[in-house]
C-alpha positions as CSV (number, residue, x, y, z in Angstrom):
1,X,0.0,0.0,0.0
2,X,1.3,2.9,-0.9
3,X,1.9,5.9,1.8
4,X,-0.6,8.2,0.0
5,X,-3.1,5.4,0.4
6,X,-2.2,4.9,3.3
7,X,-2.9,8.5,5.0
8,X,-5.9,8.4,2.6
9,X,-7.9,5.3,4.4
10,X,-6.5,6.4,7.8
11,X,-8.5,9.9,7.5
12,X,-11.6,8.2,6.0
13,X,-11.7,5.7,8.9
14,X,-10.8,8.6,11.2
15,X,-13.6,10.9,9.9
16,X,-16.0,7.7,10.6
17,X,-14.4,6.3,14.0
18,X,-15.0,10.3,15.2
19,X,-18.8,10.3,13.8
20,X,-19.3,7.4,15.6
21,X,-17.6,8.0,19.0
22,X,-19.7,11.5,19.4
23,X,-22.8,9.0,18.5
24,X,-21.5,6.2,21.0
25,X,-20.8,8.9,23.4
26,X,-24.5,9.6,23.9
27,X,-25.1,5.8,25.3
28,X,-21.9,5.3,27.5
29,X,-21.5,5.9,31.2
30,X,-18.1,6.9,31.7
31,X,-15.7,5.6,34.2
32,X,-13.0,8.0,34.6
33,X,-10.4,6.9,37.0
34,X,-8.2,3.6,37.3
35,X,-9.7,3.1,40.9
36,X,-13.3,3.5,40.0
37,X,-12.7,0.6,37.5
38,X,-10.7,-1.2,40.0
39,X,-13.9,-1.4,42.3
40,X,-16.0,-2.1,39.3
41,X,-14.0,-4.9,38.4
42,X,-13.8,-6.1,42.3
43,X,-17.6,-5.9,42.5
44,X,-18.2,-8.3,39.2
45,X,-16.4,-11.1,41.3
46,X,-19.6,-11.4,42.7
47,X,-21.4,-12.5,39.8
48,X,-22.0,-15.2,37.4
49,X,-20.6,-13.7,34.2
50,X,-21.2,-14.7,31.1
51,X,-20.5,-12.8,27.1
52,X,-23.5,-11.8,25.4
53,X,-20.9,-12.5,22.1
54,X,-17.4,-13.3,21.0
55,X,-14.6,-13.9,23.8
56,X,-15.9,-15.4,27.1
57,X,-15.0,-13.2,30.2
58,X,-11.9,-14.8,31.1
59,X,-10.3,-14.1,27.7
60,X,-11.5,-10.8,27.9
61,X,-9.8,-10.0,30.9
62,X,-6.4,-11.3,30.5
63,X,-7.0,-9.4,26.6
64,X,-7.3,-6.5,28.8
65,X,-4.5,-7.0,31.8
66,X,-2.2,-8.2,28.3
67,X,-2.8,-4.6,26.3
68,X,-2.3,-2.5,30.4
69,X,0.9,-4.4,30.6
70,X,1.9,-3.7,26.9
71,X,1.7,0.1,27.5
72,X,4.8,-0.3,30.2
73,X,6.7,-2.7,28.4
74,X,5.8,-2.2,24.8
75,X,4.0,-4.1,22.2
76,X,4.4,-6.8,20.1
77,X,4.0,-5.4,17.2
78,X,3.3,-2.0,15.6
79,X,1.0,-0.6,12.9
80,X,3.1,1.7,10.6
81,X,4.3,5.0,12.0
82,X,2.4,7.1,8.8
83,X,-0.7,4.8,10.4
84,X,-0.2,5.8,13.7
85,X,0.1,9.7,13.3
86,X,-2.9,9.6,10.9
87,X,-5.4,7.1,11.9
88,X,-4.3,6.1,14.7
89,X,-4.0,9.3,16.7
90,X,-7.1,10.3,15.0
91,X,-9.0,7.6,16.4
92,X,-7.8,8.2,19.9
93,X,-8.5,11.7,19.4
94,X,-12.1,10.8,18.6
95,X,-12.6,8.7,21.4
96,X,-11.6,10.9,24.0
97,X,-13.9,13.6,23.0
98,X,-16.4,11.2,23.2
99,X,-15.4,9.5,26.3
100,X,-16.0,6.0,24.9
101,X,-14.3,3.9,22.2
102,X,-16.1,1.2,20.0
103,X,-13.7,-1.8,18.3
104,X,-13.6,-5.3,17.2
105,X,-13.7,-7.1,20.4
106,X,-12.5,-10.1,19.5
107,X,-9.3,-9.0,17.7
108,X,-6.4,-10.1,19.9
109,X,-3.7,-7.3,20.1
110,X,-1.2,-8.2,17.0
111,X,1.7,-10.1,17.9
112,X,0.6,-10.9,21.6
113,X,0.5,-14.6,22.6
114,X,-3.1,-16.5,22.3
115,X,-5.1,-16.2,25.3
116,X,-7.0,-19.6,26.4
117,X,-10.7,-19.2,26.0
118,X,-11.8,-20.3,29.1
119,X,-10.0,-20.0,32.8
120,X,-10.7,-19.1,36.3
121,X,-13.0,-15.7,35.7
122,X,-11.8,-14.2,39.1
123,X,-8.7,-14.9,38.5
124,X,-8.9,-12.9,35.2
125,X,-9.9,-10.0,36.8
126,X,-7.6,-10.2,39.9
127,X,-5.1,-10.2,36.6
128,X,-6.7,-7.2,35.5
129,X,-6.8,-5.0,38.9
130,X,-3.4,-6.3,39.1
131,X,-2.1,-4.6,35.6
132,X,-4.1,-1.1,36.2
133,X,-2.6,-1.3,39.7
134,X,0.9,-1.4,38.2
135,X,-0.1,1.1,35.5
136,X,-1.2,3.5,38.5
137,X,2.5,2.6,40.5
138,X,4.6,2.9,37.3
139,X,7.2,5.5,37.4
140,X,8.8,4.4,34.1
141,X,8.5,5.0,30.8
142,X,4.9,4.7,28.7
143,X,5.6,3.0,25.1
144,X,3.9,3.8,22.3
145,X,0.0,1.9,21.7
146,X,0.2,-0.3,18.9
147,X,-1.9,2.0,17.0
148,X,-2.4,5.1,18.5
149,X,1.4,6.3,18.7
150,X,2.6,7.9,21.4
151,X,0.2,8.6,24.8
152,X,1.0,10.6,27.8
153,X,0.5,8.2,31.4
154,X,-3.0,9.9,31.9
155,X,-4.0,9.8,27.7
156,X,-3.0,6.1,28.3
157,X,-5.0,5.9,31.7
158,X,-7.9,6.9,29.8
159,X,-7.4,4.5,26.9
160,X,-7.3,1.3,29.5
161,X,-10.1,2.6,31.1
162,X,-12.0,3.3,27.6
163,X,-11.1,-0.2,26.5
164,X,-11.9,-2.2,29.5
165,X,-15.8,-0.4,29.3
166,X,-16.1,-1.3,25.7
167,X,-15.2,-4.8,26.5
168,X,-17.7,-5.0,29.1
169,X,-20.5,-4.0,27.4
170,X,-20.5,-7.4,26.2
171,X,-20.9,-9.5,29.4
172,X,-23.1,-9.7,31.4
173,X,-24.4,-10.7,35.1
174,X,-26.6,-14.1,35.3
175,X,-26.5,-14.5,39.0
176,X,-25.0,-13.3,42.5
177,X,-22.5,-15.9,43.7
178,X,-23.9,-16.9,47.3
């Protein structure tokens, strides 16, 4: 592909992913802090969980403890710089105006290992409290999102958060656990 086409598609799909986020925006609550979604996450080991769609919850969560830990020791693999300052930033752009962010929830981040499908649900989101604790602690340096480029720590707090709310739109609670 060349780079023209490139920047071409990335400012299409970043004109749609910003139409979208402002419309998405209008049907999300908003979790803004790592320790509000900390409790959140502590509170749904209470429950029976179960996906409405794609990944069960245990996947989900380790998908989600896997991208935290990502953004403090980098990932795998990296969409094309041009892609990142075009599309990518673009589409983080929009979803922080809108305070929610809409994606394919069953695309694995590229390059990360497989996840198992199914596992110990608590223990996925003891995994995933875990990673945004060590986010919070982390003094270090921040490495560049796959796709988005470069993020400051809070741009990057917001991301996890973002990401972690999309993701749980599609499970849901079937029963307290006694």
């Amino acid at each position: 592909m060349t780079k023209r086409r490139l920047v071409l598609t990335g400012l299409g799909v970043s004109l749609l992913a910003a139409a979208g986020a402002v419309a998405y925006r209008k049907s999300t609550v908003v979790i803004t802090t790592i320790a509000d979604m900390q409790a959140k996450l502590a509170s749904l080991k209470l429950n029976k969980l179960d996906s409405l769609s794609g990944w069960q919850p245990y996947k989900v969560f380790v998908h989600l403890a896997q991208s935290i830990e990502y953004s403090m020791t980098g990932y795998p693999e990296m969409k094309p710089l041009a892609f990142q300052k075009t599309a990518g930033s673009a589409a983080f752009y929009a979803f922080s105006v809108a305070g929610a962010m809409t994606h394919n929830l069953t695309e694995p981040i590229p390059g990360a290992p497989a996840i198992t499908e199914s596992g110990d649900v608590n223990a996925g989101i003891d995994m995933l409290i875990a990673a945004l604790q060590k986010f919070e602690n982390h003094a270090g340096e921040i490495k560049p999102h796959f796709a988005y480029g470069s993020l400051s720590k809070a741009e990057f707090a917001q991301a996890h958060v973002m990401h972690i709310e999309n993701h749980l739109k599609l499970i849901q609670t079937t029963q307290s656990v006694a």
